[in-house]
C-alpha positions as CSV (number, residue, x, y, z in Angstrom):
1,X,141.7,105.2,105.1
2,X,143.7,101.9,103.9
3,X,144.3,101.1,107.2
4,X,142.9,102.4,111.2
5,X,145.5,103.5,113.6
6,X,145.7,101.5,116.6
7,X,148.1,100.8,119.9
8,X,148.0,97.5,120.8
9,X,149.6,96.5,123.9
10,X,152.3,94.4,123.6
11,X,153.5,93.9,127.3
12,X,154.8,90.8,127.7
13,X,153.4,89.3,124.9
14,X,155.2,87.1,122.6
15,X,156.7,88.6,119.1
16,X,158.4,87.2,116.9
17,X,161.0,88.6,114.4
18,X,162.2,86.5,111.1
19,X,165.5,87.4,110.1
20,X,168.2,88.9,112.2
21,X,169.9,91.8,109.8
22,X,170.1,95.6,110.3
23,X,166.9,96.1,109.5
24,X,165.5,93.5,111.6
25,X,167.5,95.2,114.6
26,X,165.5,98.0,114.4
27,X,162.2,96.4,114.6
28,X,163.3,94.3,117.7
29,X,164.2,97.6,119.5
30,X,161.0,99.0,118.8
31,X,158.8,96.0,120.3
32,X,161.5,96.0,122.8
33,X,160.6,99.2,124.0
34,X,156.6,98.0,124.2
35,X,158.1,95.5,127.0
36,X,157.3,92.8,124.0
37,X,158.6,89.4,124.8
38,X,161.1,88.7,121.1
39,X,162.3,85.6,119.7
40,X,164.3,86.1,116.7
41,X,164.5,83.1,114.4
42,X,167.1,83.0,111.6
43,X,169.5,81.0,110.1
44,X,172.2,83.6,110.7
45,X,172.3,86.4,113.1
46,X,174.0,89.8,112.7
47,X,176.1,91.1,114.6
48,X,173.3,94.3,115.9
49,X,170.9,91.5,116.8
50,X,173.6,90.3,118.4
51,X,174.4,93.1,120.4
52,X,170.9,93.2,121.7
53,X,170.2,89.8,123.1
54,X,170.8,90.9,126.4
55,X,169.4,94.3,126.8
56,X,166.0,93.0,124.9
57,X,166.2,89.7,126.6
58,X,166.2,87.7,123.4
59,X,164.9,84.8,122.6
60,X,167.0,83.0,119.6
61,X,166.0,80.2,117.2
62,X,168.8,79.0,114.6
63,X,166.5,78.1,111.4
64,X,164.3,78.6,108.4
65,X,161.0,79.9,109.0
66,X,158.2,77.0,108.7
67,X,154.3,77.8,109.0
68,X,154.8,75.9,112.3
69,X,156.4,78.1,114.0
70,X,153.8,80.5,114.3
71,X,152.1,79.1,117.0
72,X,151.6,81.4,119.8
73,X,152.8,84.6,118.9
74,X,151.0,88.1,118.8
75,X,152.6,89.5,115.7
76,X,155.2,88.6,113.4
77,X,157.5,90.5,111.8
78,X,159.3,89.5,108.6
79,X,162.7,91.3,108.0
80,X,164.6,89.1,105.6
81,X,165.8,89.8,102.0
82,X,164.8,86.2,101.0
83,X,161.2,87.1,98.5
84,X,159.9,83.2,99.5
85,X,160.3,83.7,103.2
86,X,158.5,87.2,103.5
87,X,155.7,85.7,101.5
88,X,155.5,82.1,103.4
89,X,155.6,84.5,106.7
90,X,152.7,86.6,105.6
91,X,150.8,83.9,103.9
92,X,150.6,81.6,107.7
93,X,150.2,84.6,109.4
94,X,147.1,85.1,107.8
95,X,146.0,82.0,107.8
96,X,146.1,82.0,111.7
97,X,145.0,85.6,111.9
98,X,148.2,86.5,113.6
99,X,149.3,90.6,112.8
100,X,151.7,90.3,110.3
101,X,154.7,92.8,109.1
102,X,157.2,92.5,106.4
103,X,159.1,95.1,105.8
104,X,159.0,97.4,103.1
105,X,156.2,95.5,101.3
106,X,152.7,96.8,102.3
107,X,150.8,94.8,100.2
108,X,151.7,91.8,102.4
109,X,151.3,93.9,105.4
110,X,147.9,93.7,108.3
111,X,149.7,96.3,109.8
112,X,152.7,98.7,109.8
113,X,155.0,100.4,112.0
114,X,154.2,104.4,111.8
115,X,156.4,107.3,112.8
116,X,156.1,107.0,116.2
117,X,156.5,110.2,118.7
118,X,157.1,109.3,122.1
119,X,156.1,111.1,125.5
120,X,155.3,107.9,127.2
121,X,152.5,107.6,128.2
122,X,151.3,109.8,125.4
123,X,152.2,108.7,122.1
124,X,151.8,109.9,118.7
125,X,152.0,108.5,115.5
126,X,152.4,109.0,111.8
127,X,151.8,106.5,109.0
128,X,151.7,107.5,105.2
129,X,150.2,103.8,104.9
130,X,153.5,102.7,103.1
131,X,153.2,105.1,99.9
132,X,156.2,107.4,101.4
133,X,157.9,106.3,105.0
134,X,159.9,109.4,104.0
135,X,157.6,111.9,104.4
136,X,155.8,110.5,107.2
137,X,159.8,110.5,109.4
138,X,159.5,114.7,108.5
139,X,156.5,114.9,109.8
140,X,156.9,113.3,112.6
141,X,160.0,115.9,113.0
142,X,157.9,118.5,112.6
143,X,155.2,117.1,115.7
144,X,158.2,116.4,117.6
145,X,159.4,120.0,117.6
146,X,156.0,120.9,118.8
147,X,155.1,118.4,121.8
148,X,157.8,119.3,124.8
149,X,159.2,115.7,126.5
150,X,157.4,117.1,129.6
151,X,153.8,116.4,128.2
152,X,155.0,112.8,129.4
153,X,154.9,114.1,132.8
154,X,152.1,116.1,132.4
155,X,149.9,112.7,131.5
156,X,151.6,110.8,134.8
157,X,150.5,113.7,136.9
158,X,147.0,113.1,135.2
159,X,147.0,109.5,136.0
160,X,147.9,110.4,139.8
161,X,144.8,112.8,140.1
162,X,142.7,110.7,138.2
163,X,141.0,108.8,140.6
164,X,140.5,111.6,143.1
165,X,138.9,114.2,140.2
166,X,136.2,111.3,139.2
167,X,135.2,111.7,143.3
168,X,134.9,114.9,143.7
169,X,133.6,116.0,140.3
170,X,130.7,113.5,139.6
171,X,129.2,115.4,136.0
172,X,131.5,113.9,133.4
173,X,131.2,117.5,131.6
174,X,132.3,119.5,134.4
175,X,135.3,117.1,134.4
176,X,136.4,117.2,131.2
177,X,136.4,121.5,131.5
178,X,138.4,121.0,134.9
179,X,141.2,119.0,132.8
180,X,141.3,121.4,130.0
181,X,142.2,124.3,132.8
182,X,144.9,121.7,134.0
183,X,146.5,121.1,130.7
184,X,146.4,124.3,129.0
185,X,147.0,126.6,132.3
186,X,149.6,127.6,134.6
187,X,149.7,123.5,136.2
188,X,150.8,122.8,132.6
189,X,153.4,125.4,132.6
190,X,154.7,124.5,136.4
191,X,155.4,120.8,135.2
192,X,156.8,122.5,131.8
193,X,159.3,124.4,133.7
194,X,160.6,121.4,135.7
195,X,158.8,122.1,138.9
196,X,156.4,119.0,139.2
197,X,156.0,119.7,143.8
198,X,154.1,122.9,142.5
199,X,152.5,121.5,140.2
200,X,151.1,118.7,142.1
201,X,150.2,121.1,144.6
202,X,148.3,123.8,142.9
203,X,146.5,120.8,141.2
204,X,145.3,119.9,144.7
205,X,144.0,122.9,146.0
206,X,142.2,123.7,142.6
207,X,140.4,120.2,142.9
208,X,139.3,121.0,146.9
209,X,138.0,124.8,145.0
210,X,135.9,122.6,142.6
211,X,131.8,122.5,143.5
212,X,130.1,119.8,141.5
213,X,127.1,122.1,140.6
214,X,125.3,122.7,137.0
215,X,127.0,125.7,135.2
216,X,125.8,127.9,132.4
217,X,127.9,127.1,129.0
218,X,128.6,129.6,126.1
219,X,128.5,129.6,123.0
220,X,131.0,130.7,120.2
221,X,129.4,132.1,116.9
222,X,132.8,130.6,114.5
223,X,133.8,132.2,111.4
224,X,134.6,128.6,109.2
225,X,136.0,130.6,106.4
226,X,135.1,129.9,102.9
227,X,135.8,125.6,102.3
228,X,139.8,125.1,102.7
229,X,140.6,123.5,106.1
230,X,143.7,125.4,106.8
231,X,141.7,129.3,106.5
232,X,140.5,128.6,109.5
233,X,142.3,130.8,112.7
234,X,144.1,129.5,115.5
235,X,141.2,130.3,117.9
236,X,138.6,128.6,115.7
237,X,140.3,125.0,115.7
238,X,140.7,125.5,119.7
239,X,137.3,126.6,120.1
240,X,136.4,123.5,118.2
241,X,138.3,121.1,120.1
242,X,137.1,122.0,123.2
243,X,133.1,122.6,122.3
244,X,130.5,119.9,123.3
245,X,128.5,120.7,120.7
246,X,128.6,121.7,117.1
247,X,125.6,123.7,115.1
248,X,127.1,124.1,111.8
249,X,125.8,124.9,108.7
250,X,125.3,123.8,105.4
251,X,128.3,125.1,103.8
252,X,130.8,124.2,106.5
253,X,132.9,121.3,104.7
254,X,133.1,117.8,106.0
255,X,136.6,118.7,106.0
256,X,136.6,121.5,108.6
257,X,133.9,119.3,110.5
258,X,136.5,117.0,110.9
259,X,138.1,119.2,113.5
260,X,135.8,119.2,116.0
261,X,135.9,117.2,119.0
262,X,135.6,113.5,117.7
263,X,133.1,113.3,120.5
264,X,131.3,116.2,120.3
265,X,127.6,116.3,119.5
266,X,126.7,117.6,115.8
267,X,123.8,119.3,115.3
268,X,123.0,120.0,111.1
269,X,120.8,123.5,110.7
270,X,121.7,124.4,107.6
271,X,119.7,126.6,104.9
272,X,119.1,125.3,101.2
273,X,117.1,127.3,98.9
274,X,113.4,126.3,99.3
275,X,115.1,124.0,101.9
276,X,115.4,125.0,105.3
277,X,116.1,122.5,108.3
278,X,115.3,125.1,110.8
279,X,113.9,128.1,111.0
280,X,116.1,131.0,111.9
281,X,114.2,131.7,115.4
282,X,114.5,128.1,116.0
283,X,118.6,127.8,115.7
284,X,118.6,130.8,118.2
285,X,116.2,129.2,120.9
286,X,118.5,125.8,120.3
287,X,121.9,127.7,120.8
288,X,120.3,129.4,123.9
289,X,118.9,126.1,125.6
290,X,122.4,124.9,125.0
291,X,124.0,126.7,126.5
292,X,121.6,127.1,129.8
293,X,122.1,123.3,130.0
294,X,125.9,123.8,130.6
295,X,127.1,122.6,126.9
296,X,129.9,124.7,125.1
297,X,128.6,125.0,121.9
298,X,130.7,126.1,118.5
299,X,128.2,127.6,116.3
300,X,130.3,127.2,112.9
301,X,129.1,129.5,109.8
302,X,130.9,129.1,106.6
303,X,132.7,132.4,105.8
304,X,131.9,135.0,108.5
305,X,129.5,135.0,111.2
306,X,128.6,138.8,110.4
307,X,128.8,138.9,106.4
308,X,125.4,137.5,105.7
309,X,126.0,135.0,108.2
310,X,123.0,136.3,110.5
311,X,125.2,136.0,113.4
312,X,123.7,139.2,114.8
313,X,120.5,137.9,115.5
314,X,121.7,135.0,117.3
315,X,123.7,136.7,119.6
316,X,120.7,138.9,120.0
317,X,119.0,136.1,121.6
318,X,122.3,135.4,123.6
319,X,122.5,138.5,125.2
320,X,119.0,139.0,126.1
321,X,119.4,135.8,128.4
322,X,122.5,136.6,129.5
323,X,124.5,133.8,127.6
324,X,128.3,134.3,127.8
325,X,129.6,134.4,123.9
326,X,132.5,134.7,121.5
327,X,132.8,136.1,117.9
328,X,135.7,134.6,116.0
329,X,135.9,135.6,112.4
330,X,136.4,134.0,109.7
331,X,138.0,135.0,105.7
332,X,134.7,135.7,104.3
333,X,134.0,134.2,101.0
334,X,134.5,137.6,99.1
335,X,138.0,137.8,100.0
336,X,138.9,133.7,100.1
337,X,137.1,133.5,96.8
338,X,138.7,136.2,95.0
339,X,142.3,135.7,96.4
340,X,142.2,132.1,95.3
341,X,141.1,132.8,91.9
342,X,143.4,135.7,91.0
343,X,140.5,138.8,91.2
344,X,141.9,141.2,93.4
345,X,138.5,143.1,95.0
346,X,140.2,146.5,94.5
347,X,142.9,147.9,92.3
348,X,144.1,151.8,91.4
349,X,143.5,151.3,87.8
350,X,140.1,148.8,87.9
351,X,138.1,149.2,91.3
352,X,138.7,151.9,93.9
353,X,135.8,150.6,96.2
354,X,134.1,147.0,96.8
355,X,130.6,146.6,97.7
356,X,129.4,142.9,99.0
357,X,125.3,142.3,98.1
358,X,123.5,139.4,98.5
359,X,121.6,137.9,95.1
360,X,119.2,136.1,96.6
361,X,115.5,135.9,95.0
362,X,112.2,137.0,96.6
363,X,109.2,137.0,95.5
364,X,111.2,136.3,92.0
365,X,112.9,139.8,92.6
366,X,115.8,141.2,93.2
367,X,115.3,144.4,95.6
368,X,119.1,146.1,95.3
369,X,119.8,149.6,94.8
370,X,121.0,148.9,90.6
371,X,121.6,152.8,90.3
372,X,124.4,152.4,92.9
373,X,125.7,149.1,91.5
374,X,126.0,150.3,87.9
375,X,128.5,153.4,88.7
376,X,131.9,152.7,87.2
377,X,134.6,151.9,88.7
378,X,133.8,149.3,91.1
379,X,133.7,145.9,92.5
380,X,130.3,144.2,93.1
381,X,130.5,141.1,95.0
382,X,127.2,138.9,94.8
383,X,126.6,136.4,97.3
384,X,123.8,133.9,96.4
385,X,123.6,135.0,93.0
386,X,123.4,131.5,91.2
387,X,119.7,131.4,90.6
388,X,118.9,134.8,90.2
389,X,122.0,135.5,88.0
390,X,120.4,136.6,84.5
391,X,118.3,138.4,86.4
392,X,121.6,140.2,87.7
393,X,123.2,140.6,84.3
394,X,119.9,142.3,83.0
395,X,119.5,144.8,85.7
396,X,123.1,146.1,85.9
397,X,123.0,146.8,81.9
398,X,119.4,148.2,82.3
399,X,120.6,150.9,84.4
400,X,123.9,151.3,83.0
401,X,126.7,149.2,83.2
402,X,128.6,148.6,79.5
403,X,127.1,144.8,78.4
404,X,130.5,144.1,78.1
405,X,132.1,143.8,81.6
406,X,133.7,141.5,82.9
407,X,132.1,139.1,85.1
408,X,133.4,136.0,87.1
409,X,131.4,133.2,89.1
410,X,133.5,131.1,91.3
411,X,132.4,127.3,92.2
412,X,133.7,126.3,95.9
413,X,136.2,128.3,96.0
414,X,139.4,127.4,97.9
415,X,138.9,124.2,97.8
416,X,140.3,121.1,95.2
417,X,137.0,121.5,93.5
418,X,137.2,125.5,92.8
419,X,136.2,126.2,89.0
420,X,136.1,129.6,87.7
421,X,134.4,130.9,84.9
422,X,134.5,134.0,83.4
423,X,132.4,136.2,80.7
424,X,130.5,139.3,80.7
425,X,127.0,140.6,81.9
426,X,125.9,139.6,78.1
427,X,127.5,136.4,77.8
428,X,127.8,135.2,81.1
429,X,123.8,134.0,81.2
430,X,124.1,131.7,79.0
431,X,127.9,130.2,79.3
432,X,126.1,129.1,83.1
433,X,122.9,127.5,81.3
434,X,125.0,125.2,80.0
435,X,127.7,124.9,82.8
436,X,126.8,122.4,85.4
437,X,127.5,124.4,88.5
438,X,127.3,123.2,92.0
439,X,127.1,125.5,94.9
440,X,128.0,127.6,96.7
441,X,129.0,129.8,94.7
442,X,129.9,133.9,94.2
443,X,129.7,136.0,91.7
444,X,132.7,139.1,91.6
445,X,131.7,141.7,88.8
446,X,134.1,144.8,87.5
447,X,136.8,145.5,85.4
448,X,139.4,143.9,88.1
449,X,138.0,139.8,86.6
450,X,140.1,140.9,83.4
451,X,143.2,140.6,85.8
452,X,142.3,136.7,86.2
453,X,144.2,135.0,83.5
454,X,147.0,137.0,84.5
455,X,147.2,136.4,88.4
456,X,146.0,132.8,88.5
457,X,147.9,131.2,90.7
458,X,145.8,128.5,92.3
459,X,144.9,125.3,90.4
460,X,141.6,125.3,89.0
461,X,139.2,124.3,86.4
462,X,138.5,127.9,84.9
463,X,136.2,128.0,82.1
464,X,135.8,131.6,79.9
């Protein structure tokens, strides 16, 4: 990021503004609202500056700016339409590693004003980092239309009960889940519907409820979907948000990782070929002390938990211990894959079923049922079919299938870097020899890839 978000408290500290235009005005009412102590210095003042000296208890200095003037202050911001002055302003202001602002010009910016959403005490804000201010006001219209004023309130009612929920509830964990039931339960909803008394109450008697004992977690076996960020359901990202701990694996993007709990603890188990960080057994003893220690833990698969996922066994383990868990699916490669590359899985005049195998090699073998796979008529799906793919190709014409059908293997798909390349079970080995491909990857065969230069509809690098 070109520059870190942070809120800097500005109470009662001294600002200063250069210039004293329209623009300027805006800026001053903005600090004013931080409780910032503004002088204005100008050589003319505007009538809008004006009109604020009293309300923002203004300070004003009749001049032009001189590196001298900076003394003391905080920040600086530079509003003038004089090229010189907003460059002298930023140039001293570095100098004397005071934060400095002039509008509309980033480049001689240390920081910049974002979008700002405001349910004082909680506040929100949007920056685009000065490439498009534009975009980054809709935006903040969007959040606005999302966040009701009375999350203000809701905060202050926090602040109230803070103290008193640190005393009774000593385990930091157990706190944090005692707020989450306050903010996103019927308290909430009290102070959302104007009746703060109840609120306040109920809030009490749930804290005098609370014992301050060691309880079992859970764990939530999460679907990530196949690579794009916004596949992923509504209950995933909640479940995320909330988990202390995250086992993911190895083809859960950094992208979707992102949307954990900034402060949750991430645990890395995933499975390479010929490259395993643990063993299978292993992840399900870890999920299952995890949870006996009292953690929340999101176990997050790429795809779906149940479609070669192995979730199954790990809620085996679960049960037999008698671990409280959820399932939340996710798109399954197969279907994410396909969509995004224009293959539909079935179609009345290609494919009237759809059959998902894994490729993977053992023992340098590949033990499917080829018979089955060969019939016309179909869609074969291949999951983990990279390595053993000639191997594939060879088998399916062996015991049937026309060396001529179509055949697709799609590289990360739904994601920027999806590539899609296409040929048939005779070409197809060798177009991949001298692709380079990086994983993960599926393989769709069947009549239905012909349809892929016709339905493309997602952005890629496809290669036939």
């Amino acid at each position: 990021m070109d520059y870190f978000p942070v809120f800097v408290k500005l109470k009662d500290q001294e600002c200063l503004v250069v210039g004293a235009g329209e623009i300027a005005a805006r800026k001053i009412e903005l600090l004013a609202r931080a409780n910032a102590k503004i002088t204005v210095l100008a050589e003319q003042f505007g009538p809008q500056v004006k009109s604020l000296q009293d309300s923002c208890q203004l300070t004003f200095i009749q001049k032009s700016f001189a590196a001298t003037d900076l003394g003391h202050y905080r920040l600086v911001v530079s509003a003038t339409n004089h090229k010189e002055t907003n460059i002298l302003v930023a140039k001293s202001a570095d100098e004397q590693n005071i934060l400095v602002n002039v509008v509309d010009n980033p480049e001689l910016c240390s920081f910049i004003f974002p979008a700002i959403i405001d349910r004082s005490p909680i506040i929100a804000a949007v920056s685009s980092g000065g490439a498009a201010p534009v975009l980054a006001r809709l935006l903040r219209a969007k959040i606005e239309s999302i966040i009701p004023p009375a999350y203000g309130q809701l905060a202050k009612l926090a602040e109230k009960f803070r103290a008193d929920v640190k005393l009774h509830i000593k385990l930091p964990a157990q706190r944090r889940i005692f707020w989450e039931s306050v903010f996103q339960g019927p308290i909430a909803e009290l102070i959302f519907a104007g009746n703060e008394p109840a609120a306040k109450e109920q809030l009490q008697q749930n804290l005098i409820k609370q014992k301050d004992t060691i309880k079992y977690g859970e764990v939530y076996l999460v679907g990530a979907g196949p690579g794009a960020p916004d596949l992923l359901t509504f209950r995933a990202l909640r479940l995320m948000q909330q988990a202390d701990v995250i086992v993911y694996d190895h083809l859960v993007s950094p992208e979707i990782l992102d949307l954990a709990r900034r402060d949750s603890e991430k645990i890395y188990v995933g499975k390479e070929r010929q490259k395993h960080t643990l063993a299978q057994d292993s992840i399900n003893t870890l999920l299952a002390d995890l949870a006996l220690a009292g953690k929340r833990v999101v176990r997050l698969k790429g795809g779906d938990p149940f479609i070669f996922g192995r979730g199954g066994e790990e809620i085996e383990t679960l049960m037999q211990q008698g671990i409280n868990f959820q399932v939340v699916p996710g798109i399954t490669a197969a279907s994410g894959c396909a969509t995004y590359a224009g293959i539909p899985l079935t179609h009345r005049d290609h494919a009237q079923s759809c059959t998902f195998v894994t490729g993977h090699l053992k023992n340098d073998s590949i033990n499917l049922n080829w018979t089955q796979l060969a019939v016309p008529n179909q869609t074969i799906v291949i999951y983990m079919g990279l390595v053993g793919l000639e191997k594939i190709c060879q088998s399916l014409i062996a015991h049937g299938s026309a060396s001529d059908l179509p055949i697709a293997l799609i590289q990360q798909g739904t994601t920027s870097h999806q590539r899609v390349i296409t040929g048939t079970l005779a070409t197809m080995p060798a177009i991949i020899a001298s692709s380079s491909i990086k994983p993960p990857t599926l393989i769709i065969i069947g009549t239905v890839v012909a349809l892929h230069d016709k339905l493309s509809w997602y952005h890629t690098q496809s290669i036939d």
